[in-house]
N, C-alpha and C positions, 0 to 999 in steps of 0.2 A: 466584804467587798462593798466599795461603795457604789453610791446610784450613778454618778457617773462613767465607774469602770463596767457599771450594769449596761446603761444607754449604748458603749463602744462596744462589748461584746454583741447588742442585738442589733445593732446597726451591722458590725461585722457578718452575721450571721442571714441578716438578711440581704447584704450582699450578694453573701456565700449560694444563698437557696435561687436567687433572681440567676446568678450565674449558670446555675444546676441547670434550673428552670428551662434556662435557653436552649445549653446543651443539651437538654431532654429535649425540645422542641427541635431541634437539628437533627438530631439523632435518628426522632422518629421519621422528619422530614424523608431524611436519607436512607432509611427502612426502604418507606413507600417507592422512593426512585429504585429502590433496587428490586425490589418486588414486582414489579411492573417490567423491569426491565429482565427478569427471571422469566416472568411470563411470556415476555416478547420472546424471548431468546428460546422458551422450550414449544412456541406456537410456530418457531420457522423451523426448529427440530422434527417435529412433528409433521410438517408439509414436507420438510426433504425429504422424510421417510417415505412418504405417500408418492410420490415422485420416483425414488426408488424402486417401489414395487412396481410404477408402471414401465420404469423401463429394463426391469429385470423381464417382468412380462414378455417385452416386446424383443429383448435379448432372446428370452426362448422361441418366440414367435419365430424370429428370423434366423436361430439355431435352425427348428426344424425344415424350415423353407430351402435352407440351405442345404440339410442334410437328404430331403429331397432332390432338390436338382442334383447334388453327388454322386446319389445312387442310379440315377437318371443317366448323368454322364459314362459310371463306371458300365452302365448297361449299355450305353453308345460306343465306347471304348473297346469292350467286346465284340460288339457287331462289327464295327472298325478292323479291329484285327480278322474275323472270321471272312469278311468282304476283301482285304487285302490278300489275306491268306489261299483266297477262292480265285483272286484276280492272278496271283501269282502263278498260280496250276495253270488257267488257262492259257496266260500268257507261255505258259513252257511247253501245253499242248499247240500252242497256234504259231511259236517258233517252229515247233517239229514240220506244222503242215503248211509251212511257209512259202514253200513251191507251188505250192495250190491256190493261194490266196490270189492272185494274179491271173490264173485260168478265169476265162470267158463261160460262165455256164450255160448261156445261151447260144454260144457256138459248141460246144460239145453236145447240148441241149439238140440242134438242129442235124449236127453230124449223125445222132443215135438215131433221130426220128425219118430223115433221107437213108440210113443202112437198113432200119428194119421194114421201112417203106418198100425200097428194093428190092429185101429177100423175100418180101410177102408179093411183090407185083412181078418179078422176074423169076426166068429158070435159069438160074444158076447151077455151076459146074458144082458140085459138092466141095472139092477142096477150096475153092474162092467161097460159097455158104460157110463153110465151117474158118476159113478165114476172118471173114466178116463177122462170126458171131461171137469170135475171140476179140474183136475188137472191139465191138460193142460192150461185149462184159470188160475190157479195161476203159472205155468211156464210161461208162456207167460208175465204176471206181473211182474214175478220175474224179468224175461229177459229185459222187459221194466226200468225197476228200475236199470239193472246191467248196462244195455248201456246207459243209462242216467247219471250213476256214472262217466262210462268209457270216456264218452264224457264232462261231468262236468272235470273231472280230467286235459283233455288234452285241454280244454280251462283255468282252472288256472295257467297248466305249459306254455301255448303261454301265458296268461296273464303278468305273470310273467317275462317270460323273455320281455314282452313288457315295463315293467314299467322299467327292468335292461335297454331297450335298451334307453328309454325316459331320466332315470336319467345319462346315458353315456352323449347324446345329450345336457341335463342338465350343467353338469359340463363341457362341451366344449365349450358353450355359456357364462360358470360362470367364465370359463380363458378369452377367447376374451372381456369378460366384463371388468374383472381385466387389461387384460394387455392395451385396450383401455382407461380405467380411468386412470393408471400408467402414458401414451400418455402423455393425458390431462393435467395430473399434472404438467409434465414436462414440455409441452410447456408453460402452465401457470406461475408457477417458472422461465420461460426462459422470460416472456413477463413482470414480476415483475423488473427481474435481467435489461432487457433492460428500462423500465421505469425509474427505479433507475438511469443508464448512461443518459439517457435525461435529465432527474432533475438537474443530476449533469453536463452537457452540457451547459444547460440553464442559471444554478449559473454561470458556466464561462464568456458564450457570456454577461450576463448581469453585468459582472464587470468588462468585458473587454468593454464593453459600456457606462461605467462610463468614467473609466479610459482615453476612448479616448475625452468623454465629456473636460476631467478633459486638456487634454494634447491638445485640439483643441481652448479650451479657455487662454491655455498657449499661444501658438502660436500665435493668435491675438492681445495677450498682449504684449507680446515678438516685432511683427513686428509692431505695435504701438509703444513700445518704442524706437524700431530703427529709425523708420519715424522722433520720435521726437527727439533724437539722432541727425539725419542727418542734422533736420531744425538747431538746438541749432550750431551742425556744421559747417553748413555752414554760418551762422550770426558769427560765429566768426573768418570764416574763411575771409569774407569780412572785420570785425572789424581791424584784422593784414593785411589784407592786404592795409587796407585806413590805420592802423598805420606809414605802413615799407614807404606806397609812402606821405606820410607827413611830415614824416622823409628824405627821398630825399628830399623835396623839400626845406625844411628849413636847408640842406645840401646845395642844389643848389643855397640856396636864399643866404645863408653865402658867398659862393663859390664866387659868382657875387658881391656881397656889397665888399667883400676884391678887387677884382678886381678892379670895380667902383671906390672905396678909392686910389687906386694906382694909376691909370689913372690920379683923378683928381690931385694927389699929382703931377704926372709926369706935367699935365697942370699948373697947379700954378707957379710948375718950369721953364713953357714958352719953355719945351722942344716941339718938334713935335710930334703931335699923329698919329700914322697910321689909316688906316681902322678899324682895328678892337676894338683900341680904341675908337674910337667914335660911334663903336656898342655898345661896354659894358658900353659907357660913354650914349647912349642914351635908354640904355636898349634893344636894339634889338640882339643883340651879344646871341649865341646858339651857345654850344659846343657839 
C-alpha cells in the first residue's frame, strides 16, 4: 500500500472517529435529557401518590361521616313512623270522642258544683236527690270524655308539630347527606383524573426507558467502534510510519552508494582520499 493510499485511509478514519466522537456526544447529551426528565416524571408520580392517599383518607373520613348521619336518619325515620303511628291511634280515638270535643268543661264544670251545692245545702225529696245524683254522675262522664278530648287534641297538635320538627331534622340530614355524597364524588373524579396522569406518567417513564435502552446500547456501539477505529489507526499509523522511514533509508542507501561510487572513482584515479573518504569508502562515514 502506498503512503499516499496510507494518508486517505487515516484521514478517512479520522473523519470516521470525529464523526463517532460527536454522536457520542449527542447521545450522551440526550441520555442526560432523558434522565432528568425520568426523574421529573417519577418526582410528579410520586406526589400524585401522596395526594392520593390523602384523598382516599378524606374519602373514608367522609364515608364514615356519612354513614353516621344515616344511621342517625334511619333512627329518626323510626321514631317518625312510631310518632305517626301514635298520631294515628289518637286521631281515631279523638274522632270517636268528637262529640265531646266541643262541650264547655267549665259549664258542666259549674253545672256539677251548683247540683252538689244544692243536694248538700237543700232538703230534697229523694226521687229529685237521686235524680240529681244521676246526673251528676253523667256530667261527671261527660266531663271525663270532654277533658279526654281536650287532652287528646293537644297531644296530636304536640304530635304534630313533632313529626314537622323530625321531618325539619329529616331534610337537614337529607342536605348533609347530598352534599357529603356530592364530596365523595368529587374527590373520587379527582382520584380517576389523577390515576389517568399516573397511567399517563408511567407510558412516559416507560418509553423514556426504552429509549435510553435504545441510546445506551448505542453508545457501547459507538465507543466500540471508536476503540476499533483507534486500533485500525494506529496499525496504520505505524504502517506509514515504517513506510516514510524505509523510504529514508533507501534515500540514505542511495545517498552513500553515489558517494561510495565517487570516492572509488576518485581512488582508481590514484588521487588522495581524505578521512572521510575512507569512511564512506569503508561504510562507516554518518552524515
Amino acid at each position: 500500500m502506498s503512503e499516499e493510499e496510507l494518508i486517505n485511509q487515516l484521514n478517512e478514519l479520522r473523519e470516521e472517529m470525529k464523526r463517532l466522537e460527536e454522536r457520542k456526544v449527542e447521545v450522551r447529551r440526550r441520555l442526560n435529557e432523558l434522565k432528568n426528565s425520568k426523574s421529573e416524571y417519577l418526582t410528579m408520580i410520586r406526589t400524585y401518590k401522596e395526594e392520593i392517599i390523602k384523598i382516599k383518607n378524606e374519602i373514608i373520613k367522609l364515608e364514615n361521616e356519612r354513614r353516621e348521619i344515616l344511621s342517625k336518619r334511619k333512627e329518626l325515620i323510626s321514631k317518625l313512623r312510631e310518632v305517626r303511628r301514635e298520631l294515628l291511634n289518637k286521631r281515631k280515638t279523638l274522632n270517636e270522642l268528637s262529640s265531646f270535643s266541643k262541650v264547655s268543661v267549665n259549664s258542666i264544670r259549674r253545672k256539677i258544683d251548683a247540683m252538689e251545692w244544692k243536694i248538700m245545702t237543700e232538703s230534697l225529696p229523694l226521687h229529685e236527690e237521686n235524680k240529681m245524683v244521676k246526673e251528676i254522675s253523667r256530667l261527671e262522664t261527660l266531663l271525663s270524655k270532654a277533658l279526654e278530648a281536650k287532652k287528646l287534641g293537644s297531644e296530636v297538635v304536640e304530635l304534630k308539630a313533632n313529626i314537622s320538627s323530625i321531618n325539619l331534622e329529616l331534610n337537614e340530614l337529607n342536605d348533609k347527606i347530598d352534599k357529603i355524597s356530592s364530596k365523595i364524588n368529587e374527590y373520587r373524579s379527582k382520584l380517576s383524573n389523577i390515576k389517568g396522569k399516573i397511567e399517563e406518567l408511567k407510558g412516559r417513564v416507560s418509553s423514556i426507558v426504552n429509549e435510553i435502552q435504545t441510546l445506551t446500547t448505542e453508545l457501547a456501539s459507538i465507543s466500540s467502534m471508536i476503540n476499533e477505529l483507534r486500533s485500525k489507526y494506529s496499525i496504520l499509523s505505524s504502517k506509514l510510519r515504517e513506510l516514510r522511514i524505509s523510504k529514508a533509508r533507501e534515500v540514505e542507501e542511495r545517498i552513500a552508494e553515489e558517494k561510495r561510487k565517487k570516492v572509488e572513482e576518485k581512488k582508481s584515479r590514484g588521487e588522495r582520499l581524505t578521512l572521510d573518504d575512507l569512511k564512506i569508502l569503508y561504510g562507516e562515514y554518518h552524515e
